[in-house]
C-alpha positions as CSV (number, residue, x, y, z in Angstrom):
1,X,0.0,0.0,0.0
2,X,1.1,3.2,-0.4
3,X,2.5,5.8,2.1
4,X,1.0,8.6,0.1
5,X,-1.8,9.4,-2.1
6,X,0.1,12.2,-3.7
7,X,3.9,12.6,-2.8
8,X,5.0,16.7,-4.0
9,X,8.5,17.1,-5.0
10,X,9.5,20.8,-4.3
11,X,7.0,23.3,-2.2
12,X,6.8,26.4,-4.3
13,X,4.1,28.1,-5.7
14,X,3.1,25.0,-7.8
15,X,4.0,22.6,-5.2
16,X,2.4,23.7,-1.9
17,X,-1.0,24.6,-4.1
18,X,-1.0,20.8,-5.3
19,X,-1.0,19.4,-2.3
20,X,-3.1,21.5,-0.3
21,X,-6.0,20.9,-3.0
22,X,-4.8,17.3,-3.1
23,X,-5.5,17.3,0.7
24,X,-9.2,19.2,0.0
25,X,-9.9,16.5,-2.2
26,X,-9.2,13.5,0.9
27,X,-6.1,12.3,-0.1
28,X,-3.2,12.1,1.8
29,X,-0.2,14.6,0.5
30,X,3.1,15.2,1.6
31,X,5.5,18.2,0.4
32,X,9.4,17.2,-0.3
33,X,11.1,20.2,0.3
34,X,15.1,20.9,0.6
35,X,14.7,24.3,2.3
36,X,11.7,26.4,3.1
37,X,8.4,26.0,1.5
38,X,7.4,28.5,-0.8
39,X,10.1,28.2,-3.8
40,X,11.9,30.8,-5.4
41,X,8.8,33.2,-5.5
42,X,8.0,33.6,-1.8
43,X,11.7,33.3,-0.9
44,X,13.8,34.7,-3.9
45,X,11.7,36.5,-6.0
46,X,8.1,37.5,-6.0
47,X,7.6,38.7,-3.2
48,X,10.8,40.4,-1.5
49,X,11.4,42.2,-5.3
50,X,7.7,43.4,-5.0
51,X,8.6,44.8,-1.2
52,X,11.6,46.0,-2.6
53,X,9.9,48.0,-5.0
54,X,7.3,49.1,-2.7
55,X,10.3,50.6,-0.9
56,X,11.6,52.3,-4.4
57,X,7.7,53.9,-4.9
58,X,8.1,55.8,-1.4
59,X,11.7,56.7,-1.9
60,X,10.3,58.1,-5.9
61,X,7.6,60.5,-3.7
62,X,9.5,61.6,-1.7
63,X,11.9,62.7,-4.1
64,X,9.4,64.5,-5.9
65,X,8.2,66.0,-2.5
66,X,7.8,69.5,-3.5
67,X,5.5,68.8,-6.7
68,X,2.7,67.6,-3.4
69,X,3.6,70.2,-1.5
70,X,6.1,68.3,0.9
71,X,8.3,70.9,2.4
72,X,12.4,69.6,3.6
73,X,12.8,66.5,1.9
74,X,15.9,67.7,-0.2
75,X,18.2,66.5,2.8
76,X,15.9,63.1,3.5
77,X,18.3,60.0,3.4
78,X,17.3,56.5,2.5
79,X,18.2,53.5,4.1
80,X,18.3,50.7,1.2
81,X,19.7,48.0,4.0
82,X,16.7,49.2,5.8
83,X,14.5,48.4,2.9
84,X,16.3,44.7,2.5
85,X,15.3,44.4,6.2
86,X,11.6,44.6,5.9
87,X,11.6,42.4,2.3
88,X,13.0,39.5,4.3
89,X,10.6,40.5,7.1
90,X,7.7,40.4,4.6
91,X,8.8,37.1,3.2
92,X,8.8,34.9,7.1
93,X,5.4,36.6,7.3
94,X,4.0,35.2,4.0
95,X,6.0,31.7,4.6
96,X,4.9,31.1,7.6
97,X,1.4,32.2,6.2
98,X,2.0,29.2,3.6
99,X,3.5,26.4,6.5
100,X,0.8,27.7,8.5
101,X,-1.6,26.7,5.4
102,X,-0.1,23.2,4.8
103,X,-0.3,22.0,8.3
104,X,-4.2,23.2,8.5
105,X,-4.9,21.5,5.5
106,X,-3.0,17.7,6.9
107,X,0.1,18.1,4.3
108,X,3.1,16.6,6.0
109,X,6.2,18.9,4.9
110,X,9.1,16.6,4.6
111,X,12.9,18.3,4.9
112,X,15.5,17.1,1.8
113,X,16.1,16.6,-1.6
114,X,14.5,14.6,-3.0
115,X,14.2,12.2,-6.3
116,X,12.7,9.8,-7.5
117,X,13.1,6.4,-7.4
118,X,11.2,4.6,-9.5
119,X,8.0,5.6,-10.8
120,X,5.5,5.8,-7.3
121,X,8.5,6.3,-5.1
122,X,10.5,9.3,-3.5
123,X,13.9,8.9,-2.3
124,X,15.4,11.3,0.3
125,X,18.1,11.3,2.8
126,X,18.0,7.3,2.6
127,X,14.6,6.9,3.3
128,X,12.0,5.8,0.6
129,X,8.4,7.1,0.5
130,X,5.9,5.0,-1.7
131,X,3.3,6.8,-3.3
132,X,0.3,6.5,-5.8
133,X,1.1,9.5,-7.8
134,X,4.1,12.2,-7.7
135,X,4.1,15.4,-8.7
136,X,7.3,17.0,-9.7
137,X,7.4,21.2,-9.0
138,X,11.2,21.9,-8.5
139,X,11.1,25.0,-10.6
140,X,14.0,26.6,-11.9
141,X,17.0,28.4,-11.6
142,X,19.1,31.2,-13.3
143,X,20.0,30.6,-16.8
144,X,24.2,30.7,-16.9
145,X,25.8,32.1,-20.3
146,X,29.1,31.1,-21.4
147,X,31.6,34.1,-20.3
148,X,28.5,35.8,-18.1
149,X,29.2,33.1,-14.9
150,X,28.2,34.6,-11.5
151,X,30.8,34.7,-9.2
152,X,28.5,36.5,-6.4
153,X,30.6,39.7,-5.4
154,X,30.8,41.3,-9.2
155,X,28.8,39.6,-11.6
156,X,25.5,38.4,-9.7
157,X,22.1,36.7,-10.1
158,X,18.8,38.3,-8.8
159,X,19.5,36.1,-5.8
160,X,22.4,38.0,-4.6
161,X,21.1,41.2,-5.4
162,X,17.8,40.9,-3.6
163,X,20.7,40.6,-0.6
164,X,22.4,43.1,-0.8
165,X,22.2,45.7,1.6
166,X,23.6,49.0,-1.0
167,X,22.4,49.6,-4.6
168,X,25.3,49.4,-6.5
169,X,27.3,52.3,-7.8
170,X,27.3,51.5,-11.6
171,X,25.6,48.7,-12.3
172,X,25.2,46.9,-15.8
173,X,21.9,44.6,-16.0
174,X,22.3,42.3,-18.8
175,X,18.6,41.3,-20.0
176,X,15.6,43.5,-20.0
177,X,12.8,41.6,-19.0
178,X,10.4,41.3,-16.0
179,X,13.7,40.5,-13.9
180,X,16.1,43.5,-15.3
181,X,13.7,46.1,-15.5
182,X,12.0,45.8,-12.5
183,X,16.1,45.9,-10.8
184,X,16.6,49.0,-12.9
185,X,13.5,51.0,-11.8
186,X,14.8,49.5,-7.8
187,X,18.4,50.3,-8.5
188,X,17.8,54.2,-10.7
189,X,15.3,55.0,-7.7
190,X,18.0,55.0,-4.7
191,X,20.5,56.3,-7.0
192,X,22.5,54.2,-9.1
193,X,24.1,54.5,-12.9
194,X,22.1,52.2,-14.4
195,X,22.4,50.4,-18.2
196,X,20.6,47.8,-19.7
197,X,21.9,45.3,-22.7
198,X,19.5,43.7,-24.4
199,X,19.8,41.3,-27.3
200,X,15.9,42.0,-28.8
201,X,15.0,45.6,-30.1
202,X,12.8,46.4,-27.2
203,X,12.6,46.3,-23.4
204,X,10.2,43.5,-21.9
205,X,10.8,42.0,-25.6
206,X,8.2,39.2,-24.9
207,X,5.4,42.1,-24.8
208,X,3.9,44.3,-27.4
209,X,6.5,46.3,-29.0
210,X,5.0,49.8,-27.9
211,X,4.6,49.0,-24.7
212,X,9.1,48.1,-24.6
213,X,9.7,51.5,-26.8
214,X,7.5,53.4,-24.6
215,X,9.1,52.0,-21.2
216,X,12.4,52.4,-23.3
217,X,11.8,56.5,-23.2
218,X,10.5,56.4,-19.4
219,X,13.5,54.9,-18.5
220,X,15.7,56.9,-20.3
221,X,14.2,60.4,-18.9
222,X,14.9,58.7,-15.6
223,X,19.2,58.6,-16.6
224,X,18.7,54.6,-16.9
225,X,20.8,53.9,-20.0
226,X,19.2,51.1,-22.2
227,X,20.9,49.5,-24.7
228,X,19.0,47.5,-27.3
229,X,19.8,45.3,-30.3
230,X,23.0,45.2,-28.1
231,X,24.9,41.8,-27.2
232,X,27.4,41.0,-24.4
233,X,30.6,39.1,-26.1
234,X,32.0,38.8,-22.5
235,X,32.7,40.2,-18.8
236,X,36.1,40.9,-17.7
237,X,36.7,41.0,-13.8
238,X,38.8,44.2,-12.6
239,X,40.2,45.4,-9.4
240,X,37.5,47.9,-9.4
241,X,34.1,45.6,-10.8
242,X,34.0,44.5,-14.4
243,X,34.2,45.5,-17.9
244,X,31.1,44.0,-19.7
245,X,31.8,44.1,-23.6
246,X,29.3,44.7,-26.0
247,X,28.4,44.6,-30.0
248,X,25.5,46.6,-31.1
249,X,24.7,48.4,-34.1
250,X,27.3,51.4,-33.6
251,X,30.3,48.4,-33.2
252,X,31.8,47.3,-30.2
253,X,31.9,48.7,-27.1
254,X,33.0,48.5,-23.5
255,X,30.7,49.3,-20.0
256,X,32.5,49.7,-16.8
257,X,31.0,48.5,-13.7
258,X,30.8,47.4,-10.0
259,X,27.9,45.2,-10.5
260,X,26.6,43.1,-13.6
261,X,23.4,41.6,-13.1
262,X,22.8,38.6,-15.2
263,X,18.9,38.1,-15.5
264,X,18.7,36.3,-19.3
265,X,16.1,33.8,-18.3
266,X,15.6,30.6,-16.4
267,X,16.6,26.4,-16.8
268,X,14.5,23.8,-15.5
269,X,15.5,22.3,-12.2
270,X,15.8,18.6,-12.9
271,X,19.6,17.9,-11.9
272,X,19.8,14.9,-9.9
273,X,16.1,14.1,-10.0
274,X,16.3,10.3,-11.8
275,X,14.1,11.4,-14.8
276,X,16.0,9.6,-16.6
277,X,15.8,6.0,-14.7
278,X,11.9,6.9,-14.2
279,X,11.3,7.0,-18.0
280,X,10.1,10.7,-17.9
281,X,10.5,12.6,-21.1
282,X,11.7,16.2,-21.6
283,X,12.3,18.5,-24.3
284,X,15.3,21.5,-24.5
285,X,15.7,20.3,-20.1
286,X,11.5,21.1,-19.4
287,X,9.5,18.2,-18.7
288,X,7.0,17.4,-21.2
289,X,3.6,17.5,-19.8
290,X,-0.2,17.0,-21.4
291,X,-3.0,19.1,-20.6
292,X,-3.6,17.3,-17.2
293,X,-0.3,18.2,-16.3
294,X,0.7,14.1,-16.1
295,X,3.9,13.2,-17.6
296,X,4.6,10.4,-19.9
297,X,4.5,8.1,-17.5
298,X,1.3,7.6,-15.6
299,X,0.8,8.5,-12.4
300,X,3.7,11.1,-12.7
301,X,2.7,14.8,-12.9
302,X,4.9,18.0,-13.3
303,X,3.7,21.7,-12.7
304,X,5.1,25.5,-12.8
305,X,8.6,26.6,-14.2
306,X,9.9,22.7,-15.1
307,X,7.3,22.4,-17.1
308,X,8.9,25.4,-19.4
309,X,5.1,26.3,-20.4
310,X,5.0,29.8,-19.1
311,X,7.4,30.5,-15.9
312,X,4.9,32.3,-13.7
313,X,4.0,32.0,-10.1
314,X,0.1,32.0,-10.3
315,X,0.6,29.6,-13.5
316,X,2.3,27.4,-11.8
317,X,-0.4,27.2,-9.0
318,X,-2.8,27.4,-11.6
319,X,-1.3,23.9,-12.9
320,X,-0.8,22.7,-9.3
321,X,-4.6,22.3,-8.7
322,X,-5.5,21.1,-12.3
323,X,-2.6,18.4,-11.1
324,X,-4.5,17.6,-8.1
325,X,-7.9,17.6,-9.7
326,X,-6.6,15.2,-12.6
327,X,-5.0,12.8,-9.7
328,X,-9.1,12.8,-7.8
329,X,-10.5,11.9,-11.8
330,X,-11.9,15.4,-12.0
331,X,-12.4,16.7,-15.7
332,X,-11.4,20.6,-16.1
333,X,-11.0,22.9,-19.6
334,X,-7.2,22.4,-20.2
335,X,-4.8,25.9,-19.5
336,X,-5.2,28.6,-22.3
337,X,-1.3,30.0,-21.9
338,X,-2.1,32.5,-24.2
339,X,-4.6,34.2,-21.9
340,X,-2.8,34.0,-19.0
341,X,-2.2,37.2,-16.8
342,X,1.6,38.7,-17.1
343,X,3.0,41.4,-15.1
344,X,5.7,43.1,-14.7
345,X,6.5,45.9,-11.3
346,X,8.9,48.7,-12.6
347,X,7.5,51.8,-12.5
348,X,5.9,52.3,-15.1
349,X,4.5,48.7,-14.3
350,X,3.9,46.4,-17.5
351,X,0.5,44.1,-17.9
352,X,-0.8,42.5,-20.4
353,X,-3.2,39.0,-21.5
354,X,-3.8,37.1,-24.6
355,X,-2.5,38.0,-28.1
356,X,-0.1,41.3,-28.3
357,X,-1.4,42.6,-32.2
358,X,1.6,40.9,-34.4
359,X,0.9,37.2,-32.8
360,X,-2.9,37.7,-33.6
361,X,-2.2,38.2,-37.2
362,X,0.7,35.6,-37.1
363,X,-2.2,33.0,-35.3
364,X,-4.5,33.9,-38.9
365,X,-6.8,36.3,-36.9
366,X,-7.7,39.6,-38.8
367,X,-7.7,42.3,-36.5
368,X,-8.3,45.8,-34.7
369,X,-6.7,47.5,-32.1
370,X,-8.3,50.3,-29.6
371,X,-5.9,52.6,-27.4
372,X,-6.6,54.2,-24.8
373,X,-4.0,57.1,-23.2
374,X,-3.5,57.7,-19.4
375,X,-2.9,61.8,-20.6
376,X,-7.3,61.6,-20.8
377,X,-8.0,59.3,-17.8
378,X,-9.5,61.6,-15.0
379,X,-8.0,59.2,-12.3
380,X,-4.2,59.3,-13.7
381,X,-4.5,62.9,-14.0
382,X,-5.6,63.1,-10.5
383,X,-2.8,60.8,-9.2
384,X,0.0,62.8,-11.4
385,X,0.9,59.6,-13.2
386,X,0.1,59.9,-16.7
387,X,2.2,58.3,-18.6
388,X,1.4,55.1,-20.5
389,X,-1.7,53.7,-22.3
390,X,-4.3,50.8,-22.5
391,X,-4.0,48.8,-26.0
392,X,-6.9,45.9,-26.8
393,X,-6.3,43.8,-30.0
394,X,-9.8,42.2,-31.5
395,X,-11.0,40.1,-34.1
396,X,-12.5,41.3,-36.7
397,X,-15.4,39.2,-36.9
398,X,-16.4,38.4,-33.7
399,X,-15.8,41.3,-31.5
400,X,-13.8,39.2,-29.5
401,X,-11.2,40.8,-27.1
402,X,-8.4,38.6,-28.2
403,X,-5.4,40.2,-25.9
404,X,-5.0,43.6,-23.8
405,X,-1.6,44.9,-23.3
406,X,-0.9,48.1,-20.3
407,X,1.4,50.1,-19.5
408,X,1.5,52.8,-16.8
409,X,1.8,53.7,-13.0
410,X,-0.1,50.7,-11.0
411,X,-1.7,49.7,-14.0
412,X,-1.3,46.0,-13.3
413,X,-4.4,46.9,-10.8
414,X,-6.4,46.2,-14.1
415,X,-5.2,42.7,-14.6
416,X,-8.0,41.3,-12.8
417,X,-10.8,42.9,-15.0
418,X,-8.3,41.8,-18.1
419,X,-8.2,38.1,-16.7
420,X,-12.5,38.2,-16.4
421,X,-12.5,39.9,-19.9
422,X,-10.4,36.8,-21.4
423,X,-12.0,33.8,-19.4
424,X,-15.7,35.1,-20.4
425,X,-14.5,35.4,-24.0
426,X,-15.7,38.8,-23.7
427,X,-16.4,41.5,-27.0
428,X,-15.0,44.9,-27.3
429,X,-18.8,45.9,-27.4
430,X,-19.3,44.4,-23.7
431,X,-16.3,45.6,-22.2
432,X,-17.1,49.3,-23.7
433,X,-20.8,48.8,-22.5
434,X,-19.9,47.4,-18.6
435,X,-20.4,51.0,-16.4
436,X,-17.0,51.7,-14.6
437,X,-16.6,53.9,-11.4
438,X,-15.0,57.3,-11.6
439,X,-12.2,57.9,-11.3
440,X,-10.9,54.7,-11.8
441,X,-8.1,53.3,-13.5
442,X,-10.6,50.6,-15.5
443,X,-11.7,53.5,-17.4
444,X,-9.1,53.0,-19.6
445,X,-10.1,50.0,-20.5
446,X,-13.7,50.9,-21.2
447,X,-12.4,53.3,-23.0
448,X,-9.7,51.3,-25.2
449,X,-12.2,48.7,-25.5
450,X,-14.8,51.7,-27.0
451,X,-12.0,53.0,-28.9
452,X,-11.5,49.7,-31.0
453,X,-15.1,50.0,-32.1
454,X,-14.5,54.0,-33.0
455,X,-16.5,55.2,-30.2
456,X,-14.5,56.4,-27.7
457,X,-15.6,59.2,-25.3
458,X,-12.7,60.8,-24.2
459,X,-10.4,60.8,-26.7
460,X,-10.7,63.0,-30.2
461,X,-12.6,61.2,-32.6
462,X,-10.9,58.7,-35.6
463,X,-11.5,60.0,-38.9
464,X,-13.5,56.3,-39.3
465,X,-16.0,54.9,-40.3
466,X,-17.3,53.4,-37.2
467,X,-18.0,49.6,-37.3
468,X,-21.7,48.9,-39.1
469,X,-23.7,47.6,-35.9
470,X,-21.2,48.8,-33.2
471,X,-23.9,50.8,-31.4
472,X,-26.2,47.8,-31.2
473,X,-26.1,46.5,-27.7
């Protein structure tokens, strides 16, 4: 008999969801777990970055002090060790929310690494735990160039730099997504040189290209240098920090620095975990999964980052209880990851669902596009943040709000109305009909949504035609 109905290898965000849902459903879970439950999200990432950068959004108003009427805060100091202090306190709170969770909910948490052995067994430390199905959610870890190795004093990872207690003097970030441009909005606020290297033509290259161009121009008021269509041939250790060579298209070039941040993506965690042996398949290192999140060999389940499908946190729970659900014989829709939330926390913050307008066309939808500026929403006026804009992509012949793409102060606030918009399979006609309060920041959606139809309120008039039947509600 087994030991456990569901045996959970690695207690992250995919992890700890699996088996506290595998424990609603009345079977008996347990969590292997080599150090404290919550993954790289709770502990490394998510969560003290997003404190982090709570810290950075103070720091920013007070700077600006005297535009609210804040008189002596030219000689104000700021403590960024102070700031590390309360990320790490805000991270045991929301742990020990989660361990606090597990042992409400039966889960045993069980201290090691494990692997497996065999296909309904986990080995760790020398024991052996039998089990009727295994889920596999050991994430992943910092993707490691050639000539761009971390040594952890010069050339880091996000890891070390959510430790450390100064921002760095000059700092090179090599990468511009979610990870680099949310350290160089953290880094630029307490005052550090900042550039950024990336490879693609935009920043956030992964989003809708005027979104990246117009975060490109924020950042760039701010003194953060970006550097795009830009690659890193190699980083040279000095006695004073590193030289990080680059080619882009004025030639070759040289950045000095005390700090390179590496942050070019994420590997699957699978090293030493007897995939292999067990039979499992994987593709490019990322476990290949179906749409019930089982493996290729039955009874064996995978879920968040090594999987590969979309490295998210609330993904990777999202996957966690469809794991679960599939292990109790439940039947649910399989995960869209298209229209799955993304979000990004510089300032100004980056959201976006579904299709961005070039992979709508490229999908064989015809398409049109409704933007909406923050310059005429009341609310962003009133807030003094009004830079940025609300884009919607839809299909042609069905109305149908196919992706919405944001970019502004706080505007990932309108995710969850995005999320609602994609899951109902909701029209541009229905979002632009829906009354929003004012002043709100949804407004921009209504009003993006109404603008793809021609009819937006409060923004000057297209010199089109607007759609035949539009007004029809």
């Amino acid at each position: 008999m087994a030991q456990w109905d569901v045996a959970v290898i690695g207690g992250g965000p995919g992890g700890y969801v699996a088996a506290i849902r595998a424990a609603q459903l009345g079977m008996k879970a347990a969590v292997f777990e080599k150090d404290r439950v919550g993954g790289l999200c709770l502990n490394w990432g998510c969560i003290p970055s997003k404190a982090l950068l709570k810290n950075a959004d103070v720091v920013n108003a007070v700077r600006e002090g005297e535009r609210w009427g804040l008189r002596g805060a030219e000689g104000v100091s700021f403590d960024f060790g102070a700031a590390v202090d309360r990320s790490r306190q805000v991270v045991d709170q929301i742990v020990g929310g989660v361990e606090g969770l597990l042992r409400d909910n039966g889960v045993e948490v069980i201290p090691g690494t494990a692997r497996l052995a065999g296909t309904r067994a986990v080995a760790v430390d020398g024991a052996e735990h039998r089990a009727a199905n295994i889920i596999i959610a050991t994430g992943a870890h910092t993707r490691v160039l050639p000539g761009m190795e971390p040594d952890g004093e010069t050339v880091i990872t996000s890891r070390e730099a959510l430790e450390r207690r100064t921002p760095p003097g000059r700092a090179v970030i090599i990468g511009a997504g979610p990870v680099g441009v949310e350290f160089a909005h953290l880094w630029a606020s307490y005052g550090s040189e900042v550039t950024i290297v990336e490879m693609m033509e935009t920043l956030v290259p992964l989003e809708d290209p005027d979104i990246g161009r117009l975060l490109r121009r924020s950042f760039e008021a701010r003194g953060i240098r970006c550097m795009v269509s830009t690659k890193v041939s190699g980083i040279e250790r000095t006695s004073a920090g590193a030289v990080v060579r680059t080619e882009g298209p004025d030639g070759a070039g040289a950045l000095e620095a005390d700090t390179v941040l590496v942050a070019v993506g994420f590997v699957a965690h699978t090293e030493g975990l007897g995939l292999e042996a067990a039979g499992v398949r994987t593709t490019r290192g990322f476990i290949d999964i179906d749409g019930r999140m089982e493996t290729n060999v039955p009874g064996i389940y995978a879920v968040g980052d090594v999987t590969g499908k979309l490295m998210l946190a609330h993904v990777a729970s999202h996957q966690g209880v469809l794991a679960a659900e599939a292990i109790a014989g439940m039947s649910r829709p399989e995960p869209d990851y298209v229209q799955m939330p993304r979000a990004t926390f510089c300032q100004p913050q980056v959201g976006s669902i579904g299709y961005t307008e070039a992979a709508a066309k490229a999908a064989g939808f015809t398409v049109r596009t409704g933007r909406f500026p923050l310059t005429a929403l009341g609310k962003a006026v009133a807030a003094g943040h009004t830079e940025g804009f609300v884009k919607v992509v839809v299909e042609e012949a069905t109305g149908q709000v196919l992706g919405i793409h944001m970019v502004g102060h706080d505007i990932n606030d309108l995710l969850g109305e995005a999320t609602m918009v994609a899951l109902l399979e909701a029209t541009s006609a229905e979002v632009g009909f829906a009354v929003h309060a004012h002043p709100t920041l949804p407004e921009a959606l209504k009003e993006a949504a109404l603008a793809a139809d021609g009819e937006a309120i409060h923004i000057a008039r297209r010199r089109t035609t607007p759609r035949e039947g539009a007004a029809t509600r």
